[in-house]
PDB file of N, CA, C and O in Angstrom:
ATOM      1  N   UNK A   1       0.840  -1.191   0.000  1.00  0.00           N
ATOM      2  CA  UNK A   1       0.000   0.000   0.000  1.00  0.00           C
ATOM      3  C   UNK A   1       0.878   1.245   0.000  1.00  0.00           C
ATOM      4  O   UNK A   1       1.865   1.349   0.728  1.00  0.00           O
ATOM      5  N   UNK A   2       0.511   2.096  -0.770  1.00  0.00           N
ATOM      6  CA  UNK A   2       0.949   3.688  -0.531  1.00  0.00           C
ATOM      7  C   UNK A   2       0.572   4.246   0.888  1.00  0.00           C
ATOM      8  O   UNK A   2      -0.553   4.330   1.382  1.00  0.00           O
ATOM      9  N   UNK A   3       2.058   4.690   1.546  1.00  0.00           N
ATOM     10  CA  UNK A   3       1.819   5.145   2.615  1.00  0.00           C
ATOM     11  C   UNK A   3       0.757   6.298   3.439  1.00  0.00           C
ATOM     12  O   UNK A   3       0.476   6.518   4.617  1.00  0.00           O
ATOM     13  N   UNK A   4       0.260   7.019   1.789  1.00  0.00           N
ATOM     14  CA  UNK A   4      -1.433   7.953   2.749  1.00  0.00           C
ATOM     15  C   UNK A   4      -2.421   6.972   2.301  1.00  0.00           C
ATOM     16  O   UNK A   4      -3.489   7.460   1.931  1.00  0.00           O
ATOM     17  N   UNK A   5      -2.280   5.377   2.237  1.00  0.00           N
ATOM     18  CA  UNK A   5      -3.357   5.018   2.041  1.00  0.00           C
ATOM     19  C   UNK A   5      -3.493   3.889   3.389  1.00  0.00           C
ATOM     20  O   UNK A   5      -4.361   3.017   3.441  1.00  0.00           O
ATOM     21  N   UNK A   6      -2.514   4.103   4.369  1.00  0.00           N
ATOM     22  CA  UNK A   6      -2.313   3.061   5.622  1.00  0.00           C
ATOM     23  C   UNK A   6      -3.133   4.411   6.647  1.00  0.00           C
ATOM     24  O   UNK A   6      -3.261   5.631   6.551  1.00  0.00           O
ATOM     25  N   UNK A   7      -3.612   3.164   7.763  1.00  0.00           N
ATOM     26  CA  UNK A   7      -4.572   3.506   8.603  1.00  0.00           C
ATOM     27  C   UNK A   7      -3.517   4.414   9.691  1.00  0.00           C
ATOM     28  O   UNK A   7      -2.368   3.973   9.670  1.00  0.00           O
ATOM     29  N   UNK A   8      -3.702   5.457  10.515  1.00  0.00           N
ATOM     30  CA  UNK A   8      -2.795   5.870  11.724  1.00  0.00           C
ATOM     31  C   UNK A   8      -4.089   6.474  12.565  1.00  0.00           C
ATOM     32  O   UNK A   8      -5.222   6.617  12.107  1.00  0.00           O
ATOM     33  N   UNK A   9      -3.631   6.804  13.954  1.00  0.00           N
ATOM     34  CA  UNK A   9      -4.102   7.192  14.791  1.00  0.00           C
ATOM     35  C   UNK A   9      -3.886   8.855  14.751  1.00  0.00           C
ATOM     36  O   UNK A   9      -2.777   9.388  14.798  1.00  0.00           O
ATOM     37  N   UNK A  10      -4.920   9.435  14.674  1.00  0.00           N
ATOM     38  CA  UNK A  10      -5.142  10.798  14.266  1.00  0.00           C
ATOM     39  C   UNK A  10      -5.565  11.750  15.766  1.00  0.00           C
ATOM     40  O   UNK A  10      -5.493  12.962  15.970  1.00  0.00           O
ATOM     41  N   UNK A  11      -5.942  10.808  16.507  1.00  0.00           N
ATOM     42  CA  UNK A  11      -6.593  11.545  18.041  1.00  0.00           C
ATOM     43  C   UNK A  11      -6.477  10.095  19.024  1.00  0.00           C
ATOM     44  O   UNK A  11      -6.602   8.929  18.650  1.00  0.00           O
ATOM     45  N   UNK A  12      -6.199  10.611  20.368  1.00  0.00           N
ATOM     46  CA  UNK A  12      -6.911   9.644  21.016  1.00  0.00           C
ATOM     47  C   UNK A  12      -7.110  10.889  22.991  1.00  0.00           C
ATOM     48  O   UNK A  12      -6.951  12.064  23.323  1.00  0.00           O
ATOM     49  N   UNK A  13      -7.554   9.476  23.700  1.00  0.00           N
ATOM     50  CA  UNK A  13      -8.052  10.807  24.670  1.00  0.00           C
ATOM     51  C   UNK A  13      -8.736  10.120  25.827  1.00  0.00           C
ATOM     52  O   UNK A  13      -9.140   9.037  25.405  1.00  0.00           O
ATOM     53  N   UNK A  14      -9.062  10.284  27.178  1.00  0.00           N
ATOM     54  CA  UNK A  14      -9.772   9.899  28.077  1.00  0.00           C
ATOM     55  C   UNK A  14     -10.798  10.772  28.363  1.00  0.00           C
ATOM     56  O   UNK A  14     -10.652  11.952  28.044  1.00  0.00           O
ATOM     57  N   UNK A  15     -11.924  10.368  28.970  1.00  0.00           N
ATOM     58  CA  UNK A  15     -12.811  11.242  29.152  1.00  0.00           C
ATOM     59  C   UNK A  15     -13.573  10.567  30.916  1.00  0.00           C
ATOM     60  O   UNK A  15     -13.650   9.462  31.453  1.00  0.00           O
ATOM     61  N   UNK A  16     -13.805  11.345  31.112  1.00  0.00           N
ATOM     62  CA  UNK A  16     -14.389  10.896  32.841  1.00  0.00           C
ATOM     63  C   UNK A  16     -16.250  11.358  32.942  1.00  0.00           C
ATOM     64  O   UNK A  16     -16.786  12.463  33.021  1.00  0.00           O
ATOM     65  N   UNK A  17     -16.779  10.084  32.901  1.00  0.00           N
ATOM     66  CA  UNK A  17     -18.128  10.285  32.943  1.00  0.00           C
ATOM     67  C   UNK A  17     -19.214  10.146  34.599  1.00  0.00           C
ATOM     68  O   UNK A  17     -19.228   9.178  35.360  1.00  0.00           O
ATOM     69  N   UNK A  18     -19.768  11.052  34.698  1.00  0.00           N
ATOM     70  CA  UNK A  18     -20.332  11.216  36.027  1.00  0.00           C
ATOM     71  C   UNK A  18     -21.648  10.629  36.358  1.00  0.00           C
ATOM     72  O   UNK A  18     -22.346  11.032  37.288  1.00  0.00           O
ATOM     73  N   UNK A  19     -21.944   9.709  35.599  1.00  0.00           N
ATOM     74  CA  UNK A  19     -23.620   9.171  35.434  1.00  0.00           C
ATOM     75  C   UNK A  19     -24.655   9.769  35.053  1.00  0.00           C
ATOM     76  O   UNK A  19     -25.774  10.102  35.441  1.00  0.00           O
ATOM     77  N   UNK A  20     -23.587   9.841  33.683  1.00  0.00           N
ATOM     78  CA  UNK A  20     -24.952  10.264  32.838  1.00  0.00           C
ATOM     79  C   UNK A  20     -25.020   9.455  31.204  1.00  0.00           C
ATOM     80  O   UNK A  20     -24.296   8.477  31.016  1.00  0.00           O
ATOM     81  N   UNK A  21     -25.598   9.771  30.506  1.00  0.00           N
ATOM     82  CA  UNK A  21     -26.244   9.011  29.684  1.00  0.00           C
ATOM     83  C   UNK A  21     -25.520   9.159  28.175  1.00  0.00           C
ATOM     84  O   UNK A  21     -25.732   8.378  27.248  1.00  0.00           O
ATOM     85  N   UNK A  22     -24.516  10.457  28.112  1.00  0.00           N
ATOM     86  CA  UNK A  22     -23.951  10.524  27.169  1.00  0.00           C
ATOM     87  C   UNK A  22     -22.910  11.543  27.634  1.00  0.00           C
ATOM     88  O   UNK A  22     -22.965  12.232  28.652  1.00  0.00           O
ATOM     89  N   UNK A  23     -21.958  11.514  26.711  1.00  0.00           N
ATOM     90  CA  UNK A  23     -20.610  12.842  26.481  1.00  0.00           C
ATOM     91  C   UNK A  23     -20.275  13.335  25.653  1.00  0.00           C
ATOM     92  O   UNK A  23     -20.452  12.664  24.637  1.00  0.00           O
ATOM     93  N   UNK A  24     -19.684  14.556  25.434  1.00  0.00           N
ATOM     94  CA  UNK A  24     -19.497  14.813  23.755  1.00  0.00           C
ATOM     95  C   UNK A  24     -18.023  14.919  24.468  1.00  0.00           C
ATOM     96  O   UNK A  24     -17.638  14.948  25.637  1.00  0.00           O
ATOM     97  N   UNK A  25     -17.432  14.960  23.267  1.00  0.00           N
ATOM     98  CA  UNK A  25     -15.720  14.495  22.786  1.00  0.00           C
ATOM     99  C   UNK A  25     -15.932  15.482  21.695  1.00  0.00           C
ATOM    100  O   UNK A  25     -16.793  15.539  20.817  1.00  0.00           O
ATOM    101  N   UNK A  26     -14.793  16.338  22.016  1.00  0.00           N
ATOM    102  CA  UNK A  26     -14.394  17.329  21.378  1.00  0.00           C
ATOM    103  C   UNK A  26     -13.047  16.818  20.667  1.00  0.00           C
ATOM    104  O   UNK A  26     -11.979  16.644  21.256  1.00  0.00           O
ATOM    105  N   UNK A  27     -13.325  16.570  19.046  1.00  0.00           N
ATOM    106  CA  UNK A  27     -11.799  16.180  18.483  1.00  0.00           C
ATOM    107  C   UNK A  27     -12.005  16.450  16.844  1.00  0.00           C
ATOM    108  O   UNK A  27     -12.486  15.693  16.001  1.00  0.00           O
ATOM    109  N   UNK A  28     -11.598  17.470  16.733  1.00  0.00           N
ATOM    110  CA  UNK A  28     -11.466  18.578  15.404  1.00  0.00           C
ATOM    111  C   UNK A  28     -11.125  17.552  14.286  1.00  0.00           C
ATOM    112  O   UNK A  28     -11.504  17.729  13.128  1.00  0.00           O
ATOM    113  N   UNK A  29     -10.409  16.492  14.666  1.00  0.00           N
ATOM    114  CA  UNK A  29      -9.450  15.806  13.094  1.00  0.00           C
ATOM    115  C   UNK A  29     -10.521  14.955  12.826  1.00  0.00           C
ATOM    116  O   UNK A  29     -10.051  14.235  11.945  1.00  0.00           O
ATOM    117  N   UNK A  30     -11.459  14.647  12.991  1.00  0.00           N
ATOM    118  CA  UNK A  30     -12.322  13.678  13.057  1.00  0.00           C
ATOM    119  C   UNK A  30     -13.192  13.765  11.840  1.00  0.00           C
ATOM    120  O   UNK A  30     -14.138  14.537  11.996  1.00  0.00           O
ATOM    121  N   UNK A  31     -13.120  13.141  10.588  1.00  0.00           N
ATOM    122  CA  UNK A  31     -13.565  13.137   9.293  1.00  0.00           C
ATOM    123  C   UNK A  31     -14.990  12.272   9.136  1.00  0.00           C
ATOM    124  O   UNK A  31     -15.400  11.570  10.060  1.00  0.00           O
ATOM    125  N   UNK A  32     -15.564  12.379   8.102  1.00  0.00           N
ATOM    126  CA  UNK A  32     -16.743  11.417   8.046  1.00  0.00           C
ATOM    127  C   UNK A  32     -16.505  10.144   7.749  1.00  0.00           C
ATOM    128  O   UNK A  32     -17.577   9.565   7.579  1.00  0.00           O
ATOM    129  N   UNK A  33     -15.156   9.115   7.544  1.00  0.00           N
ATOM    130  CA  UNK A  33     -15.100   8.239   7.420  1.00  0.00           C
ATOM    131  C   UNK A  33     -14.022   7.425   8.311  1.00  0.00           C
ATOM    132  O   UNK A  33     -13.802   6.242   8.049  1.00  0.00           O
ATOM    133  N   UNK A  34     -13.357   8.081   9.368  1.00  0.00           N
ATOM    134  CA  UNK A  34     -12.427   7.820  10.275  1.00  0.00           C
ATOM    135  C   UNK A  34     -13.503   6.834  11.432  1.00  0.00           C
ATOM    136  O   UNK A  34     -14.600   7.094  11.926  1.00  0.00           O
ATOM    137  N   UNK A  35     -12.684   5.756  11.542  1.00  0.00           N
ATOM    138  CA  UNK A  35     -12.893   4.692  12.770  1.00  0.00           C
ATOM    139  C   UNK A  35     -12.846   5.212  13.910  1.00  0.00           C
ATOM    140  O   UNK A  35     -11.743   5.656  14.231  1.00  0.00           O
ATOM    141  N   UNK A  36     -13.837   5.330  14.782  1.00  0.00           N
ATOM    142  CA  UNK A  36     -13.817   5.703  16.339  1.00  0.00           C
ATOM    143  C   UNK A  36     -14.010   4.570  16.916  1.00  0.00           C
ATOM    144  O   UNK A  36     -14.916   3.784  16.637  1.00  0.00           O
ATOM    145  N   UNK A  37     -13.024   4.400  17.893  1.00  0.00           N
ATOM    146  CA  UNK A  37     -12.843   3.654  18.579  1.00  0.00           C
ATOM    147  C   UNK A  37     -13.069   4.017  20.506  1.00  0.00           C
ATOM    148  O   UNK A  37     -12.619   5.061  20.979  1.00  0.00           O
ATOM    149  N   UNK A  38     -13.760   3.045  21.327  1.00  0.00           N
ATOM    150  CA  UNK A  38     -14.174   3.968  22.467  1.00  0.00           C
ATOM    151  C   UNK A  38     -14.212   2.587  23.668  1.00  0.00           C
ATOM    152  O   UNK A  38     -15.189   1.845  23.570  1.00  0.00           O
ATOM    153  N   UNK A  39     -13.253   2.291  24.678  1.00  0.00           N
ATOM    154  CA  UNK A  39     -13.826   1.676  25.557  1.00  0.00           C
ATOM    155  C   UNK A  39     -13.953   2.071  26.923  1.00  0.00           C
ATOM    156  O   UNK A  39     -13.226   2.857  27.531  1.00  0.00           O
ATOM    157  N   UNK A  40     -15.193   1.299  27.448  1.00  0.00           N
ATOM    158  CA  UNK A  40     -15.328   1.845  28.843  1.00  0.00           C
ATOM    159  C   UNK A  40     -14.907   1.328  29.986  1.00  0.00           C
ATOM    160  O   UNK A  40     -14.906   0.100  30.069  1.00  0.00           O
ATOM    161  N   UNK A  41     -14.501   2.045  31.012  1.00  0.00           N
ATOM    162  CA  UNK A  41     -13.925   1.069  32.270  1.00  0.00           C
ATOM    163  C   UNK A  41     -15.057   2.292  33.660  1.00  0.00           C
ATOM    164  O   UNK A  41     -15.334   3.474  33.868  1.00  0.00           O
ATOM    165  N   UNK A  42     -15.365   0.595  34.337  1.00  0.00           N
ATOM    166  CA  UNK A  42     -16.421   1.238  35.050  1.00  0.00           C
ATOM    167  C   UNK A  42     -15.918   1.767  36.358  1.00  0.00           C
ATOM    168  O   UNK A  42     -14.883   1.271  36.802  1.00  0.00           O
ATOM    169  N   UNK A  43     -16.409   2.529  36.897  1.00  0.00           N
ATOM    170  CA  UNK A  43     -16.116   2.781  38.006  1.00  0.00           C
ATOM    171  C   UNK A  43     -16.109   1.679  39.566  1.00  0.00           C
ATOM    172  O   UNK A  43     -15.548   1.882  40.642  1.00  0.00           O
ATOM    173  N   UNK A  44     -17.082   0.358  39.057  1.00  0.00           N
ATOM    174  CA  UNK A  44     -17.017  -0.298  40.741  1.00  0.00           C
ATOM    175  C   UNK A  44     -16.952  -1.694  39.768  1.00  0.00           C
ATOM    176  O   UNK A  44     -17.067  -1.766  38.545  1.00  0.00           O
ATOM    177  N   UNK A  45     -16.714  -2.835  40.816  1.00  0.00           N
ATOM    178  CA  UNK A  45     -16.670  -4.142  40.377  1.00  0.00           C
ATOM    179  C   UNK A  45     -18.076  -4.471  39.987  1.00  0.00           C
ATOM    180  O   UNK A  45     -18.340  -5.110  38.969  1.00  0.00           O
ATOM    181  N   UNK A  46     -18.959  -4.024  40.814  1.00  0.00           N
ATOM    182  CA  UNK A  46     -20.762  -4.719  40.104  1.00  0.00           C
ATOM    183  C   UNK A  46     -21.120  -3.911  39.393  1.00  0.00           C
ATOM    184  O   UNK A  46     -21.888  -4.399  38.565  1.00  0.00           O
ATOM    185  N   UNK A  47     -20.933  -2.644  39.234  1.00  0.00           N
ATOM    186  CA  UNK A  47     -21.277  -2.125  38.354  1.00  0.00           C
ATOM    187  C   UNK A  47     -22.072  -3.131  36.713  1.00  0.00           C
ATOM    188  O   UNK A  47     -21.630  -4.198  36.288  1.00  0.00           O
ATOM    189  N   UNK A  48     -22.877  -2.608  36.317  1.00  0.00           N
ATOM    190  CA  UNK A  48     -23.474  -3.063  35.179  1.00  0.00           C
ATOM    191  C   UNK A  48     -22.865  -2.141  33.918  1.00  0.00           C
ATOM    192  O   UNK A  48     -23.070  -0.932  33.809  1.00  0.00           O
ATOM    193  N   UNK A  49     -22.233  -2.789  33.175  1.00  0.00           N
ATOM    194  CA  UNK A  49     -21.581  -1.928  31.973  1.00  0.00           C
ATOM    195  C   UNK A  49     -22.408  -1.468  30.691  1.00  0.00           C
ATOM    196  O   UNK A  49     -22.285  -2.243  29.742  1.00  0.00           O
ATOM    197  N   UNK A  50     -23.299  -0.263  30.453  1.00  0.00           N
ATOM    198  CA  UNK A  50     -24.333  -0.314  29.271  1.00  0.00           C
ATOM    199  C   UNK A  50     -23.951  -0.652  27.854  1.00  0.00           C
ATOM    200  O   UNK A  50     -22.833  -1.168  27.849  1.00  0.00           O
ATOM    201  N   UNK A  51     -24.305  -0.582  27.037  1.00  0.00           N
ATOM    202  CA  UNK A  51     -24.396  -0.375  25.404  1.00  0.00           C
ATOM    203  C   UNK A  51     -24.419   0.726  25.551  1.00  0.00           C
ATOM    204  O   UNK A  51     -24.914   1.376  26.472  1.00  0.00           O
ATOM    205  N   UNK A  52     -23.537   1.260  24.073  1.00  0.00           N
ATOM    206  CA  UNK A  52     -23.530   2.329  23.795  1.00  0.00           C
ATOM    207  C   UNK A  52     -23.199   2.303  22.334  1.00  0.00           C
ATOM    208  O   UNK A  52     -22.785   1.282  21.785  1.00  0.00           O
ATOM    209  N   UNK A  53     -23.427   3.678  21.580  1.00  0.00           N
ATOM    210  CA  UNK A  53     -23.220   3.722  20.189  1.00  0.00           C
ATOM    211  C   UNK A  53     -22.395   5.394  19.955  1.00  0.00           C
ATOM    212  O   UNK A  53     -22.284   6.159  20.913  1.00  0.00           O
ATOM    213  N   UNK A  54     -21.963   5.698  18.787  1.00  0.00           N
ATOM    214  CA  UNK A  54     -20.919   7.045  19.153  1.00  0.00           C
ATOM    215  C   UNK A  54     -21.963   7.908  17.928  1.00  0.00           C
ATOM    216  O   UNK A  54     -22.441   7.264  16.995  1.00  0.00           O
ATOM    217  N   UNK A  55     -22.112   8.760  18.014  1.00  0.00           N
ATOM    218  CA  UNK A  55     -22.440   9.728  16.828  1.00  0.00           C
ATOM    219  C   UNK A  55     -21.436  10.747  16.686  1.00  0.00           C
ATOM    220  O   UNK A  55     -21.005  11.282  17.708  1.00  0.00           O
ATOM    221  N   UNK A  56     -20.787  11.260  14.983  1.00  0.00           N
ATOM    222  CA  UNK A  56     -19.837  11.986  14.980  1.00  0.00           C
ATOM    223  C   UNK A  56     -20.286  12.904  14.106  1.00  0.00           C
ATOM    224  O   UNK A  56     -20.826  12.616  13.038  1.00  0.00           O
ATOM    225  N   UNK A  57     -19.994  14.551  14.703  1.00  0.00           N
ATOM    226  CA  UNK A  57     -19.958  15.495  13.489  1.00  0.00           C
ATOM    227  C   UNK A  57     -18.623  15.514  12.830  1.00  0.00           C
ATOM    228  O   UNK A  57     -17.691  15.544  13.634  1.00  0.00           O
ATOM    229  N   UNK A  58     -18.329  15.506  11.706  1.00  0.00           N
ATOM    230  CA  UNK A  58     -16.663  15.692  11.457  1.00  0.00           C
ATOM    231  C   UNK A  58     -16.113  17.227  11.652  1.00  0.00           C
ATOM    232  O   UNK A  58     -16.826  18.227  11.564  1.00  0.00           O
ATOM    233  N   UNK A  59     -15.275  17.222  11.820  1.00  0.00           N
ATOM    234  CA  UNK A  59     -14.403  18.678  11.898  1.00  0.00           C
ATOM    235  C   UNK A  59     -14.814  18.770  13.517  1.00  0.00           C
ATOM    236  O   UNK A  59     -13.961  19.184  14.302  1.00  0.00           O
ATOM    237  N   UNK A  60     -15.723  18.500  13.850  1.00  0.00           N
ATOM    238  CA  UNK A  60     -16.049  18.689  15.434  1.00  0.00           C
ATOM    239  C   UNK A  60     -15.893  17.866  16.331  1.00  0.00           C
ATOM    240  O   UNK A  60     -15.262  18.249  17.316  1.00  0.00           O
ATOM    241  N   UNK A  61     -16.514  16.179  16.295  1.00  0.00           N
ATOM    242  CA  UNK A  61     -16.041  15.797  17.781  1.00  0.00           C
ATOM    243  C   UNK A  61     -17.162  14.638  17.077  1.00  0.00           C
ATOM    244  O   UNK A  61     -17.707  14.453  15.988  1.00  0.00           O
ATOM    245  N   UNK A  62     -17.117  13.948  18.560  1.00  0.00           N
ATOM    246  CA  UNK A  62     -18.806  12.977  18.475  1.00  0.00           C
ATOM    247  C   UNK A  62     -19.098  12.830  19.995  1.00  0.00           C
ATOM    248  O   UNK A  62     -18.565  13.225  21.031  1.00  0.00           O
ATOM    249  N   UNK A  63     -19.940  12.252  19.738  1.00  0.00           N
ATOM    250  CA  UNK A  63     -20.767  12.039  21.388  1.00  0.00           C
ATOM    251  C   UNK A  63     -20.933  10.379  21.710  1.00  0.00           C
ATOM    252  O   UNK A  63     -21.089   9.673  20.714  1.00  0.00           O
ATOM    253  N   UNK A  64     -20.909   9.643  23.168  1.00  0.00           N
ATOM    254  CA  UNK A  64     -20.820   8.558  22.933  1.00  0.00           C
ATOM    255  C   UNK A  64     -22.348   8.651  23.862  1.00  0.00           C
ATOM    256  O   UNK A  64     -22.410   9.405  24.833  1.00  0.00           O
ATOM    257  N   UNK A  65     -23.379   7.915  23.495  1.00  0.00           N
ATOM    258  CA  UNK A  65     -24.551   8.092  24.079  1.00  0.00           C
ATOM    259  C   UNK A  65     -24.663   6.292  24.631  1.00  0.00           C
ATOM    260  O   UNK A  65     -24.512   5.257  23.981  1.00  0.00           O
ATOM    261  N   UNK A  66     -24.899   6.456  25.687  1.00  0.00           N
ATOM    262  CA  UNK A  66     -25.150   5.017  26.942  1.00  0.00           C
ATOM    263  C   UNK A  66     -26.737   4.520  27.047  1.00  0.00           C
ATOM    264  O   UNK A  66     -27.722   5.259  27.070  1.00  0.00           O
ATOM    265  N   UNK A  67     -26.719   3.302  27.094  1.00  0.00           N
ATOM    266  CA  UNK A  67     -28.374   2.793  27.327  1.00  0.00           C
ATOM    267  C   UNK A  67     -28.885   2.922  28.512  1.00  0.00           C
ATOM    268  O   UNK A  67     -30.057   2.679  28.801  1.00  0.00           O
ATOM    269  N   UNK A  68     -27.835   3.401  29.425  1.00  0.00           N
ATOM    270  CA  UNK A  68     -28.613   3.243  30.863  1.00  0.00           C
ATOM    271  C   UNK A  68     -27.401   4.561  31.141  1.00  0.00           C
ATOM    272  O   UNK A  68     -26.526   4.839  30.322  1.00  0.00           O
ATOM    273  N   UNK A  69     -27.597   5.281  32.508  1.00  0.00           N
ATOM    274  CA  UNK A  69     -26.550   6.150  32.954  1.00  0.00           C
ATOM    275  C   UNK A  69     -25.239   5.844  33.629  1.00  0.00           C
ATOM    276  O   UNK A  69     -25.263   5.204  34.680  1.00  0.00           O
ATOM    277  N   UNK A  70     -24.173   6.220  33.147  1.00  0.00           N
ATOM    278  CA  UNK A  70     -22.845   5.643  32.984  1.00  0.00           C
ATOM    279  C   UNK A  70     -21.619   6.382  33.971  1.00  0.00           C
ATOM    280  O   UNK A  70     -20.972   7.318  33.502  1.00  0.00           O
ATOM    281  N   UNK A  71     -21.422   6.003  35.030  1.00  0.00           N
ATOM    282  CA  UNK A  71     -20.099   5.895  35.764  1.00  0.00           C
ATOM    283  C   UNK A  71     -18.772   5.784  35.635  1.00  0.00           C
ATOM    284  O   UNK A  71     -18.420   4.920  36.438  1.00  0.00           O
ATOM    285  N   UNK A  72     -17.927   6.167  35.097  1.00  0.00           N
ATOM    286  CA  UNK A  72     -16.553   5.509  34.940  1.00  0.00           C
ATOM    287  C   UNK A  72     -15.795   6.417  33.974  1.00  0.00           C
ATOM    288  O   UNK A  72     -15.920   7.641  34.030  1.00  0.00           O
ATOM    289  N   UNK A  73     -14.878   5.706  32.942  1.00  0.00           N
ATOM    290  CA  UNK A  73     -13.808   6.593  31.766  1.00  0.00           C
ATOM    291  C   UNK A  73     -13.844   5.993  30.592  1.00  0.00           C
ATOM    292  O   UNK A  73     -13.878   4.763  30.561  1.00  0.00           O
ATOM    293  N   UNK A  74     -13.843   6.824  29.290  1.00  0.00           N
ATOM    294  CA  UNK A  74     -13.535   6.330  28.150  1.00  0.00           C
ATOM    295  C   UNK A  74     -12.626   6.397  27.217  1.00  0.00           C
ATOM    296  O   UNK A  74     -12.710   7.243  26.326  1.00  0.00           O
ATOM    297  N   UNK A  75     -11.840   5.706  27.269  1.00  0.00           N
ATOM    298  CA  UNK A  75     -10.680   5.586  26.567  1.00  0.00           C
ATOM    299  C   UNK A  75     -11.068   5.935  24.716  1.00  0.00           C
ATOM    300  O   UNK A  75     -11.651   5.062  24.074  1.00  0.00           O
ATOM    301  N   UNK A  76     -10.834   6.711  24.326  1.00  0.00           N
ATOM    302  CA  UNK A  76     -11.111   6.903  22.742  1.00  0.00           C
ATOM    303  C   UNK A  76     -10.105   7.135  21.855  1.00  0.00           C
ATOM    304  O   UNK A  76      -9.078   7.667  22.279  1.00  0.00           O
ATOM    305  N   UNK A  77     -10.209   6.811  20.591  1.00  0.00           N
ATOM    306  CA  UNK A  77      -9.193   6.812  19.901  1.00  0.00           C
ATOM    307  C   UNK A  77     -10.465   6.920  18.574  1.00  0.00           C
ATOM    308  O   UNK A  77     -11.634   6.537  18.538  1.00  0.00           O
ATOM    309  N   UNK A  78      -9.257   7.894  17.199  1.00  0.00           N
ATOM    310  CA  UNK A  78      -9.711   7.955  15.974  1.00  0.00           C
ATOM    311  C   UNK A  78      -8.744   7.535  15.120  1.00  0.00           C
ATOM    312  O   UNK A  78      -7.557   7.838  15.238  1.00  0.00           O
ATOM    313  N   UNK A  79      -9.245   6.782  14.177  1.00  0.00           N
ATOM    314  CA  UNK A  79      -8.201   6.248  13.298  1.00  0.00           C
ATOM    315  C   UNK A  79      -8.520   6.370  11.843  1.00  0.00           C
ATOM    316  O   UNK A  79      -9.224   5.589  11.201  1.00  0.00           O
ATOM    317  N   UNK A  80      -7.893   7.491  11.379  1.00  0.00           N
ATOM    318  CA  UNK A  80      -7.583   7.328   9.789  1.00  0.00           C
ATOM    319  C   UNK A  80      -7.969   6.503   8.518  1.00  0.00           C
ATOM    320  O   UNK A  80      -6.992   6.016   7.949  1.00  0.00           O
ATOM    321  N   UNK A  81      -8.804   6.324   8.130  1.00  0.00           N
ATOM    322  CA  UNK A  81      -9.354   5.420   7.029  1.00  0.00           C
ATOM    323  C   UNK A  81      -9.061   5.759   5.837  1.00  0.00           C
ATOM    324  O   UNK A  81      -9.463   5.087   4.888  1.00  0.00           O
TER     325      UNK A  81
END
C-alpha cells in the first residue's frame, strides 16, 4: 500500500463520565469516514456496563450516548481510514 493510504491514529483521549447518559468528545481531526474507537472502564466491580453507540460530526467531535446512565472513563481513539 501507498503510505497515505495506511490507517494511523489521528486523536486519542480519556474522558471521565459522572452518570450520565452521554458525552461529547471534542476532536477537530475527526472526518466522516475515520474509525472511532471507544472503551469503557467502570467505576465499581458490580457495576453493570451499558451499550452504547458514538455519533460523529466531522471537523467537530462525536458524542458517545449510553443505554442506561454511565459511571466511569472512556478511553477513545480515531483512526484514519
Amino acid at each position: 500500500f501507498p503510505s497515505h493510504d495506511r490507517a494511523f491514529v489521528k486523536g486519542r483521549g480519556l474522558v471521565s463520565v459522572a452518570g450520565n447518559e452521554s458525552i461529547a468528545v471534542a476532536a477537530t481531526s475527526v472526518d466522516a469516514d475515520d474509525a472511532i474507537n471507544v472503551t469503557l472502564e467502570g467505576s465499581s466491580n458490580d457495576m453493570a456496563i451499558p451499550s452504547y453507540y458514538v455519533v460523529r460530526t466531522a471537523s467537530t467531535g462525536f458524542t458517545i450516548y449510553f443505554s442506561a446512565p454511565f459511571t466511569g472513563s472512556c478511553n477513545w481513539s480515531v483512526i484514519n481510514q
